[in-house]
C-alpha positions as CSV (number, residue, x, y, z in Angstrom):
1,X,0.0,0.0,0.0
2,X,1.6,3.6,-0.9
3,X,1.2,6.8,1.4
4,X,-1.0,9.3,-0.7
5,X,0.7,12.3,2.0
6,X,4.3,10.8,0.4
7,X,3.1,10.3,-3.1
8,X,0.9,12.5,-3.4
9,X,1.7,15.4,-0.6
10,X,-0.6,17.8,0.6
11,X,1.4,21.3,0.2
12,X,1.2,22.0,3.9
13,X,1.9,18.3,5.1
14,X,5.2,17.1,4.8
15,X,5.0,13.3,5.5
16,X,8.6,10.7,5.8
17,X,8.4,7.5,6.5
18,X,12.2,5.7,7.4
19,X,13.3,2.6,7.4
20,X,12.1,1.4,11.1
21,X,8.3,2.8,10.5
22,X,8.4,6.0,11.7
23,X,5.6,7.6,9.7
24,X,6.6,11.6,10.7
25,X,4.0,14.0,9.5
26,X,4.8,18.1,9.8
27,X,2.2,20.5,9.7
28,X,4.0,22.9,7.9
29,X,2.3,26.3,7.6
30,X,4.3,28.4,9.8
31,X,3.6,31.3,8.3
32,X,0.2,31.3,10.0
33,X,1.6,29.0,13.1
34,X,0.1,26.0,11.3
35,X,-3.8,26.8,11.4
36,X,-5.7,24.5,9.7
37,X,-8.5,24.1,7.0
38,X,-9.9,22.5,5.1
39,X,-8.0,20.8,3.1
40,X,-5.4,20.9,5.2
41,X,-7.1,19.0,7.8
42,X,-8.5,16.5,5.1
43,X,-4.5,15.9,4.5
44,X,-4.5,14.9,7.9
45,X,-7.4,12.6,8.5
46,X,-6.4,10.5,4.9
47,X,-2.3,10.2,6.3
48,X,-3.9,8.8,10.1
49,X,-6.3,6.9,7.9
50,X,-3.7,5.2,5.5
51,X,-0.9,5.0,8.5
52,X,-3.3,2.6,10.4
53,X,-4.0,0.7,7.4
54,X,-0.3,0.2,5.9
55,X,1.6,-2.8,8.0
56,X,4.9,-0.8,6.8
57,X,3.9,2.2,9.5
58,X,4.8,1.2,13.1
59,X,4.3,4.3,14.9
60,X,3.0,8.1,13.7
61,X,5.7,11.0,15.0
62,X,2.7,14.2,14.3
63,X,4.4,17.7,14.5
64,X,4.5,20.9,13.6
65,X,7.3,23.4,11.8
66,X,8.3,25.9,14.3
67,X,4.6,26.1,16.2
68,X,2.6,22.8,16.3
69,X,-1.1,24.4,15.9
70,X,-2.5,27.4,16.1
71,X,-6.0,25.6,15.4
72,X,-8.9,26.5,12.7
73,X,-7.8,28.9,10.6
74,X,-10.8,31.3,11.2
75,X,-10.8,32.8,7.6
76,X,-11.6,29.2,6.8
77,X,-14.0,28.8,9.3
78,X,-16.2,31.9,8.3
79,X,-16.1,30.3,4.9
80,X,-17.5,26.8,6.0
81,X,-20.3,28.8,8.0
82,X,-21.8,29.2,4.6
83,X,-22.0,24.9,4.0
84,X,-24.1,22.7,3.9
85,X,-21.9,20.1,5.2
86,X,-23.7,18.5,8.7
87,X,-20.9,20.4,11.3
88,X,-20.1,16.2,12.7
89,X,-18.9,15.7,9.4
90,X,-16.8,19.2,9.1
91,X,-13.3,18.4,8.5
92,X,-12.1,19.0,11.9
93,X,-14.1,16.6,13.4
94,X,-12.6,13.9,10.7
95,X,-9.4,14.7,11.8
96,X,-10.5,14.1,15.4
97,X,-12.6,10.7,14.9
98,X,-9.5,9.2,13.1
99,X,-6.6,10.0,16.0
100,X,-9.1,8.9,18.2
101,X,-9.4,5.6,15.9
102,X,-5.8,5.3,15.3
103,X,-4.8,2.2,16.3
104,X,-1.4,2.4,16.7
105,X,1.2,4.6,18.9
106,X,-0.1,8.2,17.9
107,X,3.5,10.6,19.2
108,X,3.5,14.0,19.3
109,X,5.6,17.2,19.7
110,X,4.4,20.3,20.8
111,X,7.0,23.8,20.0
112,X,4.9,27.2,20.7
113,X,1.3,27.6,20.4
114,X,-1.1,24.4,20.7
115,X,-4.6,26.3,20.5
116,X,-8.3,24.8,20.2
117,X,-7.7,21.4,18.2
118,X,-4.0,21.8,18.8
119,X,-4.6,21.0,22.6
120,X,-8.1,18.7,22.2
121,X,-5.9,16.1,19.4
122,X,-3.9,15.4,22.3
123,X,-6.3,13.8,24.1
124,X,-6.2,11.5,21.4
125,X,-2.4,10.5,21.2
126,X,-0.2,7.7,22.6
127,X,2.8,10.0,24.2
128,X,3.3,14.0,24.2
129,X,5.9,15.7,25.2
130,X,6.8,19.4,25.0
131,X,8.9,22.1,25.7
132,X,9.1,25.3,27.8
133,X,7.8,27.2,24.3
134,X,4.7,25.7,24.2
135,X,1.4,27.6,25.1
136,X,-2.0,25.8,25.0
137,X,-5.6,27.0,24.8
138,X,-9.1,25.8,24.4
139,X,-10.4,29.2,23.2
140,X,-13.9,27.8,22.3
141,X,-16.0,30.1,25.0
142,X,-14.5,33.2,24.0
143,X,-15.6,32.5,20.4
144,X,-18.6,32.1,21.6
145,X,-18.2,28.5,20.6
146,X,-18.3,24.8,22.5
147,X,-15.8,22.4,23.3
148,X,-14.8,19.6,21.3
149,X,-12.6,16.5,20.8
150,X,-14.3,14.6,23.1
151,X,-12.5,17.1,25.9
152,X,-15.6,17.4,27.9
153,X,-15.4,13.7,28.7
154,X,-11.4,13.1,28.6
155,X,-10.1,15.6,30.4
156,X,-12.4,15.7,33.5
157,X,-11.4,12.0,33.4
158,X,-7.4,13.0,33.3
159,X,-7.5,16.1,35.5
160,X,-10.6,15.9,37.9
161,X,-13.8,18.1,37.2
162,X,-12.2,20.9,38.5
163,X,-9.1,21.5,36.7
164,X,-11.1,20.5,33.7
165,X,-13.8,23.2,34.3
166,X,-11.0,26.0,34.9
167,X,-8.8,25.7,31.4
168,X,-12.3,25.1,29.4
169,X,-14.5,27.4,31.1
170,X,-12.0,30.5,31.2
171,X,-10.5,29.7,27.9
172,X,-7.0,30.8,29.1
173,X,-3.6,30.4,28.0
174,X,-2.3,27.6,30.2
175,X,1.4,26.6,30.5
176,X,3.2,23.6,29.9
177,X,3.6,22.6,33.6
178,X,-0.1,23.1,33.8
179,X,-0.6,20.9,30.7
180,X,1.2,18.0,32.2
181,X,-0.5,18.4,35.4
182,X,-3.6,17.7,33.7
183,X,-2.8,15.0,31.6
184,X,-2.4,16.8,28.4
185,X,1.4,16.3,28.2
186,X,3.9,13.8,29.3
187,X,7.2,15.5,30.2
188,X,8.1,19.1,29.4
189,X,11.3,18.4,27.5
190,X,14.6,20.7,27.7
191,X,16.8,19.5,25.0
192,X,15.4,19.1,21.6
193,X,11.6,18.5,22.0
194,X,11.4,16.8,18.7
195,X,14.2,14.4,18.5
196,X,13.2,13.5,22.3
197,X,9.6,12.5,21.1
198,X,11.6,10.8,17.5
199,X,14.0,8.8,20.2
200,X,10.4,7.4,22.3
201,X,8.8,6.5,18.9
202,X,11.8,4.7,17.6
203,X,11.6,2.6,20.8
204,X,8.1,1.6,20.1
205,X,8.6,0.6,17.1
206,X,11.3,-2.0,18.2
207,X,7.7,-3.7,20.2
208,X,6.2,-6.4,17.9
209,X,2.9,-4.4,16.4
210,X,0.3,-6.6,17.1
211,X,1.4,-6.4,21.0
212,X,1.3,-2.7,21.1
213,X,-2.0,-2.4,19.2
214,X,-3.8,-5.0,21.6
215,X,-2.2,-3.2,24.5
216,X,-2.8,0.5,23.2
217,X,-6.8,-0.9,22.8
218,X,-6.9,-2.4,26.0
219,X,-5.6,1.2,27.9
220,X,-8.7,2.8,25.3
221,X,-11.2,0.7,26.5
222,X,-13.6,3.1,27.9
223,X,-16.5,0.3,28.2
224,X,-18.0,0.2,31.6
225,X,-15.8,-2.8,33.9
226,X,-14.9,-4.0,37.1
227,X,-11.6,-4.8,38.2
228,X,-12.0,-8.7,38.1
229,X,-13.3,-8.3,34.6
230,X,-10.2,-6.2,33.1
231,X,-8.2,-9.0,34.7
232,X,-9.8,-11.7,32.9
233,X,-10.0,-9.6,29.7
234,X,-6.1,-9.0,30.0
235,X,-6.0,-12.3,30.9
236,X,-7.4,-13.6,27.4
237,X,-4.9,-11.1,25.4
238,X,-2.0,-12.4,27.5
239,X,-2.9,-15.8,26.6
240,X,-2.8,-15.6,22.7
241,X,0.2,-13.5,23.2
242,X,2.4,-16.2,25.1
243,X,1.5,-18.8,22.6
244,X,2.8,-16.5,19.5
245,X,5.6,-16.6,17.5
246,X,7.0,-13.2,18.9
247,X,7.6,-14.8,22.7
248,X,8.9,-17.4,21.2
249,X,11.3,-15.0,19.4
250,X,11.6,-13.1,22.9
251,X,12.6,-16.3,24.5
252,X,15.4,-17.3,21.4
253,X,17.1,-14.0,22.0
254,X,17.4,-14.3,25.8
255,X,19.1,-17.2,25.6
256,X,21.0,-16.4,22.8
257,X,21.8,-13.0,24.4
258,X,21.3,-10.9,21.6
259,X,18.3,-8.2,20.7
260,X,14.8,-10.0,19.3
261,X,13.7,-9.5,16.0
262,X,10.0,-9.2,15.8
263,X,9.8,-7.5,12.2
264,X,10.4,-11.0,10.7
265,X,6.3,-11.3,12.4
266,X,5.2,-8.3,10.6
């Protein structure tokens, strides 16, 4: 399967895909701090899309050139005001259902501003890290909007009601220590924020796939569970995992002493 963002690239999307399954896609529209639209966002949804779908993608590295988002471009939205589009169907909201679909490690990279879908998206990926440049917002109130992303559920869920209600509600600027408080961000990086968050997905990738899907599913199960039934559901998983060919593999190269190979499973 080919990579229409590498074969056929969206101006503003600039998509590389190395030799360990990296897929890293770059918003790259600094001049306006990487706001999106239409198109743009369409560029998006069809890389996540195609990245889940081709077994030669491992993990997706998502950044931005200089800033990582400075959300809907609002020129653009004006403009789709006008549509007849149904608004769940609006391009943003594509971008949004297929991070929170992706079924693999979802990494991202935050530099500067990460405003309106530039903070919500991260509710949707695997690992985020940042540095001390970064600057998020959920601006929807002042723009007389509503939240979205699924925020209104995820993040009272990662930061408590409260903290939840504050950086929604107030639509403020919030800082990166804040963002990590509440679950938005991993680690606040101080060398190189985006060769830190290249070095974690490289590491995933060296994880046999179908491993890391089942477990990135099992830590997005949202369905309603008691304890004793996420046991025996892990349980199950574990199972099928200790009968396949990758522990096998993982057992080989311990006794052999050397590093396993699990693309040979791919």
């Amino acid at each position: 399967m080919s990579l229409t963002c590498i074969t056929q690239p969206h101006a503003n999307l600039v998509a590389t895909l190395d030799e360990s399954g990296v897929l890293e896609l770059v918003l790259n529209r600094p001049e306006r701090k990487n706001a999106l639209f239409g198109e743009f966002y369409i560029a998006v949804e069809q890389a996540l899309i195609e990245a889940d779908q081709d077994p030669s993608v491992r993990v997706v590295l998502l950044r931005g050139e200089q800033d990582f988002s400075a959300g809907n471009d609002l020129q653009d939205f004006a403009a789709a005001l006008n549509s007849d589009t149904p608004t769940v169907e609006g391009p943003p909201f594509r971008v949004l259902r297929a991070a929170a679909a992706f079924s693999k490690p979802l990494v991202v990279a935050v530099r500067g501003v990460a405003i309106g879908i530039g903070t919500t998206i991260l509710l949707h990926a695997d690992l985020v890290y940042c540095d001390s440049t970064a600057k998020f917002q959920m601006p929807f109130l002042s723009l007389g909007l509503t939240p979205e992303g699924a925020s209104t559920l995820l993040l009272p869920q990662r930061a408590g009601y409260l903290k939840a209600a504050e950086l929604i509600l107030l639509a403020e600027i919030f800082s990166p220590e804040t963002a990590v408080s509440a679950g938005l961000v991993n680690q606040i990086v101080t060398e190189d924020v985006y060769a830190h968050a290249r070095a974690k997905a490289l590491k995933l990738t060296q994880f046999p796939t179908v491993s890391v899907k089942a477990t990135k599913a099992m830590l997005r199960d949202e369905a309603p569970t008691t304890v004793i039934g996420r046991i025996n559901s892990e349980a199950h998983t574990f199972g099928e995992r200790v009968k396949s060919p990758a522990m096998l593999e993982a057992l080989t190269a311990f006794k052999e002493k050397r590093a396993p190979n699990y693309r040979q499973f791919d």
